[in-house]
C-alpha positions in Angstrom: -23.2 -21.2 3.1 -19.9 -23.6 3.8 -18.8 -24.8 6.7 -17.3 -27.7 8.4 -19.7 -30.9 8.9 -19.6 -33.0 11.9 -19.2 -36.4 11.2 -22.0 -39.0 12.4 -21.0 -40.7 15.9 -19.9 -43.9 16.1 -22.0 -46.7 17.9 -20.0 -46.9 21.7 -18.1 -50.0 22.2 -15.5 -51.1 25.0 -12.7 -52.3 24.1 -11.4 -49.6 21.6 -12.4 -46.6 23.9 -10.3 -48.4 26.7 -7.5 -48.6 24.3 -8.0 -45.2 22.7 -7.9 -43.8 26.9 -4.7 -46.3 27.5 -3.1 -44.3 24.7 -4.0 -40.8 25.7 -3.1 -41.4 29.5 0.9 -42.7 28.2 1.4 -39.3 26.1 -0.5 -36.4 26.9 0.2 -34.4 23.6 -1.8 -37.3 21.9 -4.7 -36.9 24.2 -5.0 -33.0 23.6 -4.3 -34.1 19.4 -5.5 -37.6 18.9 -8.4 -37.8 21.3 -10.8 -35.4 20.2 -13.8 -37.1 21.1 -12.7 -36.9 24.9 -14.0 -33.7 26.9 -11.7 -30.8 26.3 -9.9 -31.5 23.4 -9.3 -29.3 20.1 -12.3 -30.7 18.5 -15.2 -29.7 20.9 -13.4 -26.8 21.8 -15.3 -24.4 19.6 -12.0 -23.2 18.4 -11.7 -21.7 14.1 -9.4 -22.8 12.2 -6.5 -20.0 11.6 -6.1 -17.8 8.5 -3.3 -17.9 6.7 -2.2 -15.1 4.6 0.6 -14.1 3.1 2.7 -10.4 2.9 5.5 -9.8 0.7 7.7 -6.7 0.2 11.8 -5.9 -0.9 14.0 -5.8 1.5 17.6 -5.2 1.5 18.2 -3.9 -2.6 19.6 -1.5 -4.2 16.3 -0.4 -5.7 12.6 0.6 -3.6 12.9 -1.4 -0.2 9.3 -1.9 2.1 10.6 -3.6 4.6 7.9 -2.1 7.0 5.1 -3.4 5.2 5.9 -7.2 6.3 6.7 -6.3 9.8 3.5 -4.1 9.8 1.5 -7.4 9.1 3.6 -9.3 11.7 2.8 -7.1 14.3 -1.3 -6.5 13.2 -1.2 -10.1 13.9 0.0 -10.3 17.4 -2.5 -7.9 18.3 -4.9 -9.3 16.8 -4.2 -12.9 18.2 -3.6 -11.2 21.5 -7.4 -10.2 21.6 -8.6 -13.8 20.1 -7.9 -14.0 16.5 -10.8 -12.1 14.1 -13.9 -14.1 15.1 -12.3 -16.8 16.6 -9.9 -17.1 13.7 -6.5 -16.8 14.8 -4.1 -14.9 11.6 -1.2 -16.3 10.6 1.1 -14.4 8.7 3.6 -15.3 6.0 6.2 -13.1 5.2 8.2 -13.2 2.0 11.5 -10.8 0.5 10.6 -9.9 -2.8 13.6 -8.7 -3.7 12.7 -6.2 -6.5 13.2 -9.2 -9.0 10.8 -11.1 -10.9 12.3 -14.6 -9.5 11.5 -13.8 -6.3 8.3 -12.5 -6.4 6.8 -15.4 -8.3 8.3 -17.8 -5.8 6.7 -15.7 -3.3 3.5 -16.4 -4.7 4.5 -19.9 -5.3 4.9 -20.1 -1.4 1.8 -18.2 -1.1 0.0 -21.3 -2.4 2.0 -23.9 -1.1 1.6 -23.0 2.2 -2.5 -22.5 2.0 -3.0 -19.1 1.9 -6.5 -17.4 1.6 -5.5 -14.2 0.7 -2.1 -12.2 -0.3 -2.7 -8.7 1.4 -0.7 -5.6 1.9 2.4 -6.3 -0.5 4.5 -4.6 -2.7 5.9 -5.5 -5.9 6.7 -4.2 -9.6 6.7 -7.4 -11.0 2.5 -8.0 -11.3 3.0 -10.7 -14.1 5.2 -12.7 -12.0 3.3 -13.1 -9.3 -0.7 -12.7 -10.3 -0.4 -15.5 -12.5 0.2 -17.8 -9.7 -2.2 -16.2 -7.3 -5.0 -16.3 -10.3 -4.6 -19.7 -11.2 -5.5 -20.7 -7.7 -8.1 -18.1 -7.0 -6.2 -16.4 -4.6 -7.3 -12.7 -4.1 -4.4 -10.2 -3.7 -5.9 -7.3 -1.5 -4.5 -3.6 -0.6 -1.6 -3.9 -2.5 0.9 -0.9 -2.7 -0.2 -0.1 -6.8 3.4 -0.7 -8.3 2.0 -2.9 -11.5 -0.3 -2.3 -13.9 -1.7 -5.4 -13.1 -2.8 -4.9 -9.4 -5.6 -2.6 -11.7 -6.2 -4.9 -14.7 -6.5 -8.6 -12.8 -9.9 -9.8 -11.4 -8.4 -11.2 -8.4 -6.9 -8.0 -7.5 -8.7 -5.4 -5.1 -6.8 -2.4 -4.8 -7.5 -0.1 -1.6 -5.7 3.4 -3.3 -5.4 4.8 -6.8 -2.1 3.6 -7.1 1.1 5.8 -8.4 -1.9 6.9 -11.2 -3.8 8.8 -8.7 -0.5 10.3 -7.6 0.8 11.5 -10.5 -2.4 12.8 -11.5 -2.9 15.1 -8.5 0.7 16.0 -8.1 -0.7 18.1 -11.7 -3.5 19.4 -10.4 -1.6 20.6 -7.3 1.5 22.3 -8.7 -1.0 23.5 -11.7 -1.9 26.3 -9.5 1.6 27.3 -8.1 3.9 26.4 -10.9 3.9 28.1 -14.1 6.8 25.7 -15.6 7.6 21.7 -14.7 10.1 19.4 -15.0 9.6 15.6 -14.2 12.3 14.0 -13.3 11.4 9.8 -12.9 12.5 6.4 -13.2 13.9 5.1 -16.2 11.1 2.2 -16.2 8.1 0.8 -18.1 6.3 2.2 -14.6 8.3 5.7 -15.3 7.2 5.9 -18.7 3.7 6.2 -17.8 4.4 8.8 -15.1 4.3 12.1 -17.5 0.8 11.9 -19.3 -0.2 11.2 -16.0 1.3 14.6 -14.6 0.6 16.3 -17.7 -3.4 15.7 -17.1 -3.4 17.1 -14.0 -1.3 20.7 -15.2 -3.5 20.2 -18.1 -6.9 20.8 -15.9 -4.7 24.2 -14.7 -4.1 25.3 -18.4 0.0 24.4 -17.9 2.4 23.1 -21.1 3.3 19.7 -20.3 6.0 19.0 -17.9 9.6 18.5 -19.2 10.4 14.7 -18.6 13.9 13.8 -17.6 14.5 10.6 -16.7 16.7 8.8 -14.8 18.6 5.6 -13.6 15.9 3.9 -11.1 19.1 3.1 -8.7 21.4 5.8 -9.0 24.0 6.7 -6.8 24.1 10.4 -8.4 21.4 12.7 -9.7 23.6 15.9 -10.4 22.9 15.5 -14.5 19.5 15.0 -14.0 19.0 18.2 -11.6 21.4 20.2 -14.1 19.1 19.3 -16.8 15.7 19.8 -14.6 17.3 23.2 -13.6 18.2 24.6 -17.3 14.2 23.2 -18.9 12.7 24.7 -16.1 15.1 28.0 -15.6 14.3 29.7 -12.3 12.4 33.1 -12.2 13.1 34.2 -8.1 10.6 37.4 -9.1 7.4 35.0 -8.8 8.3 32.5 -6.9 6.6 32.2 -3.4 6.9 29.7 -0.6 4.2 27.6 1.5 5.3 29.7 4.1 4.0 33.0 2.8 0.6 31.4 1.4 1.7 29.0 -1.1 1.3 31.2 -3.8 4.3 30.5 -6.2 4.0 30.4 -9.4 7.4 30.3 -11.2 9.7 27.2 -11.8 8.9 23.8 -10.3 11.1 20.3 -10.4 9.0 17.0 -8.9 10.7 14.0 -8.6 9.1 10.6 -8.2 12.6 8.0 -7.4 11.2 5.8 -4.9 14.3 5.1 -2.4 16.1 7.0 -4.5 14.3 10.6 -4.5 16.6 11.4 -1.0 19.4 11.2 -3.0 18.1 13.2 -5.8 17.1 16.4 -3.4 20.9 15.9 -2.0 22.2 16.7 -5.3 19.6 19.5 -6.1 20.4 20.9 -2.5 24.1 20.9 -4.0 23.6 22.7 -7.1 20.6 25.3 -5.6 22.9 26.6 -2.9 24.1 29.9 -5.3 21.4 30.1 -7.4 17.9 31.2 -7.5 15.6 28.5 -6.0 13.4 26.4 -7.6 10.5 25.0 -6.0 10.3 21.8 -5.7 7.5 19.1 -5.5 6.9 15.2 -5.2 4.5 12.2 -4.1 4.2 10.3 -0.7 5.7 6.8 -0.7 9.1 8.9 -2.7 8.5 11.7 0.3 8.0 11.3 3.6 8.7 12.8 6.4 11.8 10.7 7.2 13.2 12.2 4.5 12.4 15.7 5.0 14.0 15.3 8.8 17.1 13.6 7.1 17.4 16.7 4.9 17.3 19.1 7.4 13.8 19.9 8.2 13.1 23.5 8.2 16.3 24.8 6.2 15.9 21.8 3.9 15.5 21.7 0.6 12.0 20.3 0.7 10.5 23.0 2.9 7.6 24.8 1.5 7.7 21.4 -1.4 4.4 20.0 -2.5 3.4 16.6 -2.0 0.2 14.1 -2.9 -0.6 11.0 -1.0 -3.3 8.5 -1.3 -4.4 9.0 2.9 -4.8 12.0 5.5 -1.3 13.2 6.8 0.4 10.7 9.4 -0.3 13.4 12.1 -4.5 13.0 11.6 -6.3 11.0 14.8 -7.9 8.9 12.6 -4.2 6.9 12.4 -4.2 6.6 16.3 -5.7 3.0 16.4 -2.7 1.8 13.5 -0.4 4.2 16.3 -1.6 2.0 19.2 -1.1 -1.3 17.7 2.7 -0.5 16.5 3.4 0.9 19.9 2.3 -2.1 21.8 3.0 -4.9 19.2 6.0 -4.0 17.1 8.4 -4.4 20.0 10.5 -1.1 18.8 10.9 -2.7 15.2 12.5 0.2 13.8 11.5 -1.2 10.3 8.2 0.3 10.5 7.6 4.1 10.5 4.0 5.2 10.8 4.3 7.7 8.4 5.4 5.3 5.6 2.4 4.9 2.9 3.4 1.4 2.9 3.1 0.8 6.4 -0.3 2.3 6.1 -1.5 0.5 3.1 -0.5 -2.5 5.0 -2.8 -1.7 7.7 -5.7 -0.6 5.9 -5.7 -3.5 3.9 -5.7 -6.0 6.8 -8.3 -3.5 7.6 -9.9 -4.7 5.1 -9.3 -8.6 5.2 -10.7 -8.1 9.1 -13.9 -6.6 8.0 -14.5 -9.5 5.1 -13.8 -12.0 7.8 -16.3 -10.7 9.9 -19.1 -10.2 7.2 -17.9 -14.0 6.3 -18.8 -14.8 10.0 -22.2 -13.3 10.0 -23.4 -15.1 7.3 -22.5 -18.0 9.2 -19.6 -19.2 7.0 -16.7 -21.3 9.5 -14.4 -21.7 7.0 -12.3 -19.6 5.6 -11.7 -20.0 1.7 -9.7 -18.4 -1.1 -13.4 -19.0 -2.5 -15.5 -17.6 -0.4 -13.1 -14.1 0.2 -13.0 -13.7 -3.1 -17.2 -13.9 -3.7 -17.4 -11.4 -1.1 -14.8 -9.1 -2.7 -16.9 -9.2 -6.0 -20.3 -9.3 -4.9 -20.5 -8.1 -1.0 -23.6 -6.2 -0.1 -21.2 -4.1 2.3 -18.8 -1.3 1.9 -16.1 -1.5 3.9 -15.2 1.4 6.3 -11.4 2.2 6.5 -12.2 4.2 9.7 -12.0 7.8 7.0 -8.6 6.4 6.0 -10.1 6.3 2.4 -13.7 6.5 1.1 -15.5 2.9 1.6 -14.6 0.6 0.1 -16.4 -2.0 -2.1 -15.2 -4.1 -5.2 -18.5 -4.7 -7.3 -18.1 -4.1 -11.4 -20.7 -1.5 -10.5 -17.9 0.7 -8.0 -14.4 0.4 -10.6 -13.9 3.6 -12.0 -13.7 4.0 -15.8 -10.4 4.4 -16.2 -8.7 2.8 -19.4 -6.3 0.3 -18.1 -6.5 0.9 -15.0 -10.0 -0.8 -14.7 -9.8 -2.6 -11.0 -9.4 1.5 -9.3 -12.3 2.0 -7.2 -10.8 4.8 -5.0 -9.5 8.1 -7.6 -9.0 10.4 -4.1 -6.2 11.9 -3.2 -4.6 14.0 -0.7 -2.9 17.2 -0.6 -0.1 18.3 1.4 2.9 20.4 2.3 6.1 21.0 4.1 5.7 23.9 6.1 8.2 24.2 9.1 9.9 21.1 8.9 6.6 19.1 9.2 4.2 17.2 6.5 0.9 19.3 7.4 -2.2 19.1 5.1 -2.2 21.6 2.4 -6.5 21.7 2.0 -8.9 19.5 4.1 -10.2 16.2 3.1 -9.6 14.4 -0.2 -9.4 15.7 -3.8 -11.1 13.4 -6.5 -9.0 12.8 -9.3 -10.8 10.8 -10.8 -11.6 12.4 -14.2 -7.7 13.6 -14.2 -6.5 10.0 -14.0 -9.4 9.5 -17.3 -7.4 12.6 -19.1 -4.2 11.1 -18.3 -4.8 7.6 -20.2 -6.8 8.7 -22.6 -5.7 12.0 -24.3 -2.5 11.9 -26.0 -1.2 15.8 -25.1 
């Protein structure tokens, strides 16, 4: 057990305690900072010492932006400071723009341990090498991050609350296996993209499918009208078997999913374009490229994505069990219209400080005061205690005994997914409670098909 140690009182004498009272009486700051052996300053006061912690996301490029993530950790920590701080702790948050470049997010981490952080938690980044080497060489754990590097799954400081785009990609295949009798794949242009199709391919594998055609594309494109010609003629479009969620999800002709980040929206606009005279394709993604944002901004019900199919890592942003997450951004956001409920980001961010609350807390009943880089990190790796994400996810725990056994990927402890579906201009969930994918993500990284 650590914790702070009292030092051994002084014998009393006079003369300096009438100076050291002379002082405090001319400037009162210095009696509540300097005088802490008097009654009622900081140092008798029973008050923790804060936790820092750091968030970073992009903001503001051309590329992927999470600007909500940050402000979701901003505004976690008002409400949390609001009721006390966790334990007594009061949470102080850093926020960083990484700025989808690989500068920026190592001097993110740089500031990360300049400034004393415990913990990095609830960030987004696709540049892992950049920043985990800073973060490891200083022991800093880097929890509940959104799963956009390889190496948020391969470090040993990294504790990963979802199965990252992996787990998406794998059940995106195993969901349009059963509607979709031909795929395209239409993704990013990117050492991230090009793991994206064995990925999908597993997953249309387990539903005895061909492997999905794989276009790819400019990561930050401003038009995606060659890459939806091209999806279109691989797939064709066969209107005699198609079906729609609408009349029981039962279609089983051409599919297109698209996996863009930012950049999916504008990729539906163009297939909106070229679908309007022709046969319709169905069409199919993941949450975090799809949300329902986008499906309003597309016209809802007579949009293109109506009836599309879509995996996310967590229950729909309609389930009760995101009404405490609801709560805190109503009454601690203060209208910041940077963070949208719905957004897998914004949700990642606040399981994860989910996450750092509940290790705080278990550091608290074991009677540790201070709060180390050293001591969140031992309980990452060797807690006795699962931690419960309210059904957000499956519980949680980080022990060599919980990753899954998934080559490259070996930090994934959570392969379930969720299935879902735009049925009358809404996200609603397509089948109840989560889908292991598990041995699908295994297929995926370890068959070459």
């Amino acid at each position: 057990m650590t914790g702070r140690r009292r030092s051994s009182p002084r014998p009393f004498s006079y003369a300096p305690a009438l100076a050291s009272a002379v002082a405090c009486t001319a400037v009162i700051a210095s009696l509540l900072s300097g005088c802490g052996s008097l009654p009622g300053a900081s140092g008798d006061s029973g008050e923790k010492e804060p936790v820092t912690v750091m968030t970073w996301a992009p903001e503001g490029t051309r590329a992927t932006n999470m600007p909500g993530m940050p402000a979701m950790a901003e505004a976690y920590a008002r409400w949390v400071n609001s009721r006390g701080g966790i334990r007594g702790h009061h949470l102080r948050v850093l926020t960083c723009n990484e700025r989808n470049d690989t500068v920026a997010a190592a001097r993110c981490a740089q500031r990360a341990v300049d400034e004393g952080a415990v913990a990095v938690v609830g960030s987004y980044s696709q540049f892992g090498r950049s920043f985990m080497s800073p973060l490891e060489i200083k022991g800093i754990p880097f929890i509940g991050g959104y799963g956009a590097s390889d190496e948020e799954f391969q470090s040993p400081l990294s504790y990963p609350v979802n199965g990252g785009p992996a787990s998406l990609l794998a059940g995106n295949g195993r969901q349009l296996a059963g509607k979709c009798r031909r795929v395209a794949l239409v993704r990013p242009d990117t050492i991230q993209g090009d793991q994206m199709p064995s990925l999908l391919n597993s997953g249309l594998h387990n539903g005895h499918r061909p492997p999905a055609e794989d276009i790819k594309a400019p990561e930050d494109g401003t038009d995606y009208s060659p890459q939806v010609a091209r999806a279109l003629d691989r797939v064709g479009a066969d209107p005699s078997v198609y079906g729609t969620a609408a009349n029981g999800g039962k279609a089983t002709g051409s599919c297109v999913t698209a996996s863009l980040g930012d950049h999916t929206d504008t990729f539906f606009d163009a297939f909106r374009r070229l679908q309007e005279d022709g046969p319709r394709v169905h069409v199919a993604s993941v949450l975090g490229s799809v949300g329902q944002a986008l499906v309003n901004r597309t016209g809802g019900s007579s949009g293109p994505l109506e009836g599309a199919y879509l995996t996310g890592w967590y229950p729909v942003s309609s389930d009760a069990r995101w009404g405490p997450m609801r709560k805190v951004v109503d009454d601690f956001a203060f209208n910041d219209n940077r963070i949208d409920p719905a957004d897998q980001g914004v949700q990642t961010t606040w399981i994860a400080y989910t996450v750092l609350r509940a290790l705080i807390e278990q550091l608290d009943d074991a009677g540790v005061e201070d709060i180390t880089r050293h001591a969140l990190q031992t309980t990452l790796a060797d807690g006795d205690h699962a931690i419960d994400t309210g059904g957000l996810t499956p519980k949680l725990r980080w022990r060599e005994t919980d990753m899954l056994a998934v080559q490259n990927f070996p930090r994934i402890v959570n392969g379930m997914v969720t299935y879902q579906v735009v049925r009358d201009g809404e996200l609603v969930a397509a089948q109840d409670g989560f889908v292991n994918v598990t041995q699908t993500m295994e297929r995926g990284v370890t068959d070459d098909e």
